[in-house]
N, C-alpha and C positions, 0 to 999 in steps of 0.2 A: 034501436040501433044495435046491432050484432056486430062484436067486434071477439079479434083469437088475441086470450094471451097463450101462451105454450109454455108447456113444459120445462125445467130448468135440472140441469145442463142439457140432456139430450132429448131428442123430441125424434119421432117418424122410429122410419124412412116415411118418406113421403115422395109424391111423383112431382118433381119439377118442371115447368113449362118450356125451360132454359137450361135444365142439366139433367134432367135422368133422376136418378134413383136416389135420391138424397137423404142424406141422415144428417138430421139439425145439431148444432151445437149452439146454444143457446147461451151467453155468460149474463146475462141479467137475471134479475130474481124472476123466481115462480109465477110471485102473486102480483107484480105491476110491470112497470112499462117506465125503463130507462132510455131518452134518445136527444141526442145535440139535436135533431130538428121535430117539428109538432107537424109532420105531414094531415092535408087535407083530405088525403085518400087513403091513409095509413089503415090497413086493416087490423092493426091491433089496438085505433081508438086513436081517443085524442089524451099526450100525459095528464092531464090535469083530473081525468076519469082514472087513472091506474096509477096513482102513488103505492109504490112499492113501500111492503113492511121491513120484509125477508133483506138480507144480506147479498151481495153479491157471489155467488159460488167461486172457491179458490181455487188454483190450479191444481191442486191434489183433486178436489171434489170433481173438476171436469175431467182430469186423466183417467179416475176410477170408474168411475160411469161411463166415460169413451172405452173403456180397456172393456169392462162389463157385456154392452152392446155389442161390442164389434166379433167377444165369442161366441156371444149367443146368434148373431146372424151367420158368423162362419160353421156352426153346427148344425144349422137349417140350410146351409147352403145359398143363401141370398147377400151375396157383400153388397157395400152399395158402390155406386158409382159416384159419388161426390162424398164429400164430409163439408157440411156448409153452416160455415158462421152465418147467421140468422137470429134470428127468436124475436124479441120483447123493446126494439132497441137498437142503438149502434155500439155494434161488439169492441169496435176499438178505444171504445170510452172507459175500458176494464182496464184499471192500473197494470194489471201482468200480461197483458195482450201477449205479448211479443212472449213469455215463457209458455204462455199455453199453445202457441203457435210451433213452439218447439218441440211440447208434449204429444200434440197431436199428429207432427209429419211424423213422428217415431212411429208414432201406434199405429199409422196408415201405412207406413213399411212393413211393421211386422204382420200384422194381420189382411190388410187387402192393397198393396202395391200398386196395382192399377188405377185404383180409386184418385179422383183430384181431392185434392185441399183448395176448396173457395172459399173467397170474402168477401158479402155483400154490406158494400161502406156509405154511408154518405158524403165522406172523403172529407169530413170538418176534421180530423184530427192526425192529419196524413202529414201535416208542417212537424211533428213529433220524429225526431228520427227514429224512435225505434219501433210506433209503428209502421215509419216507414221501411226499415231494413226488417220488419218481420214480414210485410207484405212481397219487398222482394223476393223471400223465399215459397210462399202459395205457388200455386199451380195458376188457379184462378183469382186474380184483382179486381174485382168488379166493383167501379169506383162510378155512382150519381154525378151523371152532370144534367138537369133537368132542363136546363136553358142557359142560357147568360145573359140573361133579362134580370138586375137585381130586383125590380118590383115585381116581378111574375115569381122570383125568388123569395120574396118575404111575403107575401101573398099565399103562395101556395107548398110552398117546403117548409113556411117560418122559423129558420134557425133560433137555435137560442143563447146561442154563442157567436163570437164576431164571424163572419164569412164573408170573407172579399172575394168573388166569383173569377175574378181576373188573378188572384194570390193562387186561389185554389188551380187555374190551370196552369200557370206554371208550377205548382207544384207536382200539378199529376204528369208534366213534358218530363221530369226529374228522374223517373221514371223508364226512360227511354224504351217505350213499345211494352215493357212488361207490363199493363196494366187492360182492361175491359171496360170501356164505357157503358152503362146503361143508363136507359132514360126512356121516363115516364110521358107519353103522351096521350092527353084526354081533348077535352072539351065541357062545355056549360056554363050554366052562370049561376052563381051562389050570393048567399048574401052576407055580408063581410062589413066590417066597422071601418068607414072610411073616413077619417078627418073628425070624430068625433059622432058621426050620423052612420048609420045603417044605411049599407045602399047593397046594390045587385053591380054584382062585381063580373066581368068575362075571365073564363080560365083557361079558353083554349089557347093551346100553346102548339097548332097544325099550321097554325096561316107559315106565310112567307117569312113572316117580319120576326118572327122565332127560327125556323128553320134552318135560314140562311147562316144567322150570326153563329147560329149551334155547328153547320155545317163547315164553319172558318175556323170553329175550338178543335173540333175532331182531326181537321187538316194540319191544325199547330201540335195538338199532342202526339197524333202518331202511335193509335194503339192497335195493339193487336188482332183487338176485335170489337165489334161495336155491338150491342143489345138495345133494340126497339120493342117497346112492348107497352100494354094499356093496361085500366084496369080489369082485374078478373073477379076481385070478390068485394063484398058488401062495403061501403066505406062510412065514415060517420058524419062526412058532411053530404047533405041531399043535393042534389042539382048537376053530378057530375054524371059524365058519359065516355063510354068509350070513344078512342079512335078509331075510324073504323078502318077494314082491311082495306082497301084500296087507300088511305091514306097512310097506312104505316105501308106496305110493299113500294108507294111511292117516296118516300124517307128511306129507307132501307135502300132502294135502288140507285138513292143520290148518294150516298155512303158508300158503295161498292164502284161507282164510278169513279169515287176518288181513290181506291185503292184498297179498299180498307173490307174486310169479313164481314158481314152484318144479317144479323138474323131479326126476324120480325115476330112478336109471339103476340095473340086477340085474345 
């Protein structure tokens, strides 16, 4: 099983599928893997493989190394086009979210203005208001909604903290349009501990009977923009499969009928 942990605080540029030119900021440690959910596609493993030794990096340690990078790309002439919380984890699990959020729009003013500030969340810690008042100020909110299926939910996201599926969309309405859905669509069958027994579990989440309910979340929140996309790299559990493109172009094109931006990436 091949799985990435990355580098800590900063990682890349790297080429994004969904944003361009990206330069990672990563607030979890180096050496493991901090995250409210134990995703089944997660390409940086499953936690219970990366318990972290190292310490969380503090906001001094991320603004110096952001400050560091960001001259060294503007003296090579390559700024990036995103600055994206990412890495090892979910970044708003970091007690000082909300100040490093502030260190960072600075340094994105001084040194590349053009650049967006993104954040890819899995939206368990958005009931916090000050992540939520830091996210209002991002560029990009890019807030997991996978389904509204709770058992397609603890199946294949497995939180590990309370998540009410129905809490979390009203919280992301809170919002009003500032925010980016994205969401993970595959297929397969894996084998999974059910009720005590091992059995072969479905994780497609293409049919109808997912679609639709996810189609009525996206109609209630009202965001900005919507992100459909599958997997692209190695994942730790076996058995899964891409979307394929005529299944995501057909998703994408029931989103764009309801009003809403929606880009589709294989």
């Amino acid at each position: 099983m091949s799985t990435v942990i990355y580098p800590s605080p900063i990682f890349g540029p790297v080429h994004s599928r969904r944003l361009g030119i990206s330069l990672g900021i990563n607030l979890m440690p180096a050496d493991g893997k901090v995250c409210s959910f134990d995703c089944i596609y997660c390409e940086c493993g499953f936690n219970r493989d990366h318990r972290p030794t190292l310490p969380l990096p503090t906001p001094k340690q991320v603004s110096q190394k952001l400050e560091e990078k960001l001259q060294e790309m503007t003296a090579s002439g390559q700024l990036p086009d995103v600055l994206t919380f990412a890495g090892n984890g979910e970044p708003t699990c970091h007690p000082q979210f909300a100040d490093i959020i502030d260190d960072t729009i600075r340094l994105r003013d001084k040194y590349c203005p053009k650049a967006k500030v993104s954040v890819l969340s899995n939206s368990t810690m958005i009931h916090r208001q000050s992540v939520h008042d830091a996210l209002m100020r991002v560029d990009n909110n890019i807030l997991k909604l996978d389904t509204v299926d709770p058992i397609y939910i603890n199946k294949v996201d497995r939180p590990n903290t309370a998540y009410d599926v129905q809490q979390i969309i009203e919280r992301m309405k809170a919002f009003n349009g500032h925010i980016i859905i994205q969401t993970m669509f595959m297929r397969g069958t894996i084998s999974s501990m059910v009720n005590g027994q091992w059995s072969m579990v479905n994780v497609d989440n293409t049919g109808e009977e997912f679609v639709a309910p996810w189609l009525d979340a996206i109609r209630e929140i009202r965001p900005q923009q919507v992100m459909v996309y599958t997997i692209d790299r190695e994942t730790p559990t076996k058995g899964l499969e891409k979307a394929s493109r005529e299944q995501l172009d057909a998703i994408r094109d029931r989103v764009i009928a309801l009003g809403f931006p929606c880009s589709a990436s294989y």
